[in-house]
C-alpha positions in Angstrom: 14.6 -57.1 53.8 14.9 -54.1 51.5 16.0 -50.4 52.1 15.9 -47.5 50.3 18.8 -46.1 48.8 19.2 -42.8 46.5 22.3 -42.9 43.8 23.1 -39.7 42.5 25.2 -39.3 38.9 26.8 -36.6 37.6 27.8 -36.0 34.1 31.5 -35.7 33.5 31.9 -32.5 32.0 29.8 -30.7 34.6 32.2 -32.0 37.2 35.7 -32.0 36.4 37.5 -31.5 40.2 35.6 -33.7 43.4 35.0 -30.9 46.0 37.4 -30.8 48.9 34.7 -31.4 51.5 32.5 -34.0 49.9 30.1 -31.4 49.4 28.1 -31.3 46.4 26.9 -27.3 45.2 26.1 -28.9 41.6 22.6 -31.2 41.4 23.1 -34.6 39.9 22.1 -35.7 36.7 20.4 -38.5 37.5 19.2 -40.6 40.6 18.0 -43.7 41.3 16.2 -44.8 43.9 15.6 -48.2 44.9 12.1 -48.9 46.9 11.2 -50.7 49.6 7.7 -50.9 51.0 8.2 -48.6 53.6 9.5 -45.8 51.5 8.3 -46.0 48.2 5.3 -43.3 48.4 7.6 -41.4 50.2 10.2 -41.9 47.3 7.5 -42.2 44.4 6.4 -38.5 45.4 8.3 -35.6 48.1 11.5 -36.9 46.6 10.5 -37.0 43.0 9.3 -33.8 43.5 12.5 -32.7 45.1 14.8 -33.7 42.2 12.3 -31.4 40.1 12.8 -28.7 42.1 16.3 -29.3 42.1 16.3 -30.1 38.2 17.5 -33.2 37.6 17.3 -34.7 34.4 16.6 -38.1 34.8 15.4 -40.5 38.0 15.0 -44.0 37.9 13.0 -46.1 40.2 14.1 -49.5 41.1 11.2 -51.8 42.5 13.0 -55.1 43.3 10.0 -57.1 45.1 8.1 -55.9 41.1 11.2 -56.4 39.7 11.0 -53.5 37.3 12.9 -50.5 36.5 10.8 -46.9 35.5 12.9 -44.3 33.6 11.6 -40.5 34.0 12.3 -38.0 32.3 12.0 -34.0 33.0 10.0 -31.5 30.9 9.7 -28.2 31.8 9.7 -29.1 35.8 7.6 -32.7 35.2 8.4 -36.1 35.3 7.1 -38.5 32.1 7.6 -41.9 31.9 9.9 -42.6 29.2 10.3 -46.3 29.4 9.8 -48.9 32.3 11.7 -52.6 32.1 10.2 -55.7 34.1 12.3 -59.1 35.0 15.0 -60.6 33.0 15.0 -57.6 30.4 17.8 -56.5 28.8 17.9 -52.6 28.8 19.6 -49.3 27.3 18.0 -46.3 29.1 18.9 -42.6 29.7 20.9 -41.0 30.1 23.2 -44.1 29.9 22.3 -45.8 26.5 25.6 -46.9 25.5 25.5 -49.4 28.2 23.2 -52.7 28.1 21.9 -53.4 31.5 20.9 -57.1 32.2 18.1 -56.7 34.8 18.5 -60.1 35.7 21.4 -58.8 38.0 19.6 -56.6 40.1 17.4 -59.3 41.6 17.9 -61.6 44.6 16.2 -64.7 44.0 
């Protein structure tokens, strides 16, 4: 069984006190979402479109029955693909390419 679940990042320097009542004003950064069947066109477009309108800077969408990982970008209010990962890949993506990310932990065998 999978489920969709949206993770929402926030740079450090934009954010330097948590709001008192777990309220957000500021948009994220970045999201990921993670798709199931049920959701993903749902996902793939109102909410991609939502984090356009809302200006995020990067989304990343996490199919784990296709085991791969797309990384968008945005560009004057449009999402590009900037780099998409598959299986046991070892990645570095934005915004967080300090950090190698074994795909190979994501997935439930």
């Amino acid at each position: 069984m999978y489920w969709c679940r949206t993770w929402p990042g926030r740079r450090k320097e934009r954010l330097l006190t948590l709001p008192e009542e777990h309220r957000f004003t500021i948009p994220p950064d970045w999201v990921c979402e993670i798709l199931s069947p049920q959701t993903a066109r749902n996902d793939r477009i109102r909410k991609m479109r939502i984090f356009a309108w809302h200006e995020v800077q990067y989304a990343w969408l996490i199919d784990p029955i296709l085991k791969t990982l797309e990384v968008f970008g945005l560009e004057s209010g449009r999402w590009f693909l900037m780099d998409a990962f598959a299986e046991n890949e070892k990645e570095r993506a934005e915004p967080f390419k300090e950090i190698e990310i074994n795909l190979a932990d994501l997935w439930i065998d």
